[in-house]
N, C-alpha and C positions, 0 to 999 in steps of 0.2 A: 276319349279324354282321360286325361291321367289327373287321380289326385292328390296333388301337391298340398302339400299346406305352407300356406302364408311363412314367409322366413322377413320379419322385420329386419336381420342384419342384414343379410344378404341385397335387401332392396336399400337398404341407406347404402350400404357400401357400392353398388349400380350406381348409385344416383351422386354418390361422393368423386367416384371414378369419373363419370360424364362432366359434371361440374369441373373438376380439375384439368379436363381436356380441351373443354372450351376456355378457359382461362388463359391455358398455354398457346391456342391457337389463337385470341385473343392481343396477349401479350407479344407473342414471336411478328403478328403483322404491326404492331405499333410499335417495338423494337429494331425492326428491319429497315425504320425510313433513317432518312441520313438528318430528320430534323430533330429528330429526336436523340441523336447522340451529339448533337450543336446544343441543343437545351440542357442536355444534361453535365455537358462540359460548363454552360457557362453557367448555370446552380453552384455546380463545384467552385467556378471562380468565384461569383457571389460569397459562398459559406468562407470560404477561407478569409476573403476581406473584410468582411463582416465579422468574424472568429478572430483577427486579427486588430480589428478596431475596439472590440470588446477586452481585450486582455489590456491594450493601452487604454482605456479609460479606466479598467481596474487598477491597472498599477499606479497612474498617477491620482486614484483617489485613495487608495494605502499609502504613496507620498505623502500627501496631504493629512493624511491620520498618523502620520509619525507609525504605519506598520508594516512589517516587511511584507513580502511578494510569495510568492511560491518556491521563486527561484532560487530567492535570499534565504528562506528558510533552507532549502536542499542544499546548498551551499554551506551554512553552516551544519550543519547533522554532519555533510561530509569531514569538515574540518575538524569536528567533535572524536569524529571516529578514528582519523588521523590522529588527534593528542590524545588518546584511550592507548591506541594501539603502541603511539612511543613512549605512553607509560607504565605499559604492559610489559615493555623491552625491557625497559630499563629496570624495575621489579625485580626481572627475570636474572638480567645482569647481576645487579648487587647481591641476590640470593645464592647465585653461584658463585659469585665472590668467595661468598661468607661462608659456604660451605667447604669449598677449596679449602679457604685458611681452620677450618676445623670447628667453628666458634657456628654454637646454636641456629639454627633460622631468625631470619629478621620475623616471620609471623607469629615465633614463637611468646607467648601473651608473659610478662615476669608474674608470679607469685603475688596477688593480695595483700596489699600493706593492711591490717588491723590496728587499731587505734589499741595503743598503750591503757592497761590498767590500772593505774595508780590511786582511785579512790577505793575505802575500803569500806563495806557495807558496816553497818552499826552495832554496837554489841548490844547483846540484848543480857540485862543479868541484874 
């Protein structure tokens, strides 16, 4: 006899391999029958109807709250981004305008008005 010493990984990992074999062998005969792909089809019909009931009872109870949908929100973000972007254009436009005709940038800020000095401090004497 040979002596081996005890390898803890080595026996988890035997025993993780067997486990996972009989799983698969497990699984592939319960996979293989033709009622079990009817079941799973009609789960699917199920979730989807029921996925589909649940969104129309959300929507018409944000009806009912006066708040938008999901939809409505994505909807406008998009339309948001549409009026950003043809103001982005047009920005772009009048700056080249302006630049074309020679005259400053529109971003450029005017100079600081300060308020007038006209009071004059006290004599002292």
């Amino acid at each position: 006899m040979t002596d081996k010493p005890f390898d803890p990984v080595a026996a988890w990992a035997d025993m993780v391999q067997k486990w996972e074999q009989e799983i698969n062998g497990w699984s592939a005969k319960m996979t293989d029958n033709e009622q079990f792909g009817a079941l799973v089809g009609n789960v699917s019909r199920i979730q989807l109807v029921v996925q589909r009931m649940v969104a129309e009872q959300m929507e018409s109870m944000l009806t009912t709250l006066a708040m938008p949908t999901k939809a409505q929100v994505e909807e406008l973000a998009e339309r948001m981004a549409g009026i950003e972007d043809s103001i982005d254009r047009l920005r772009l436009a009048i700056e080249a305008r302006v630049l074309a005709q020679g005259n400053a940038p529109v971003d450029a800020a005017p100079a600081p008005v300060e308020p007038k000095r006209t009071r004059k401090p006290p004599v002292k004497g």
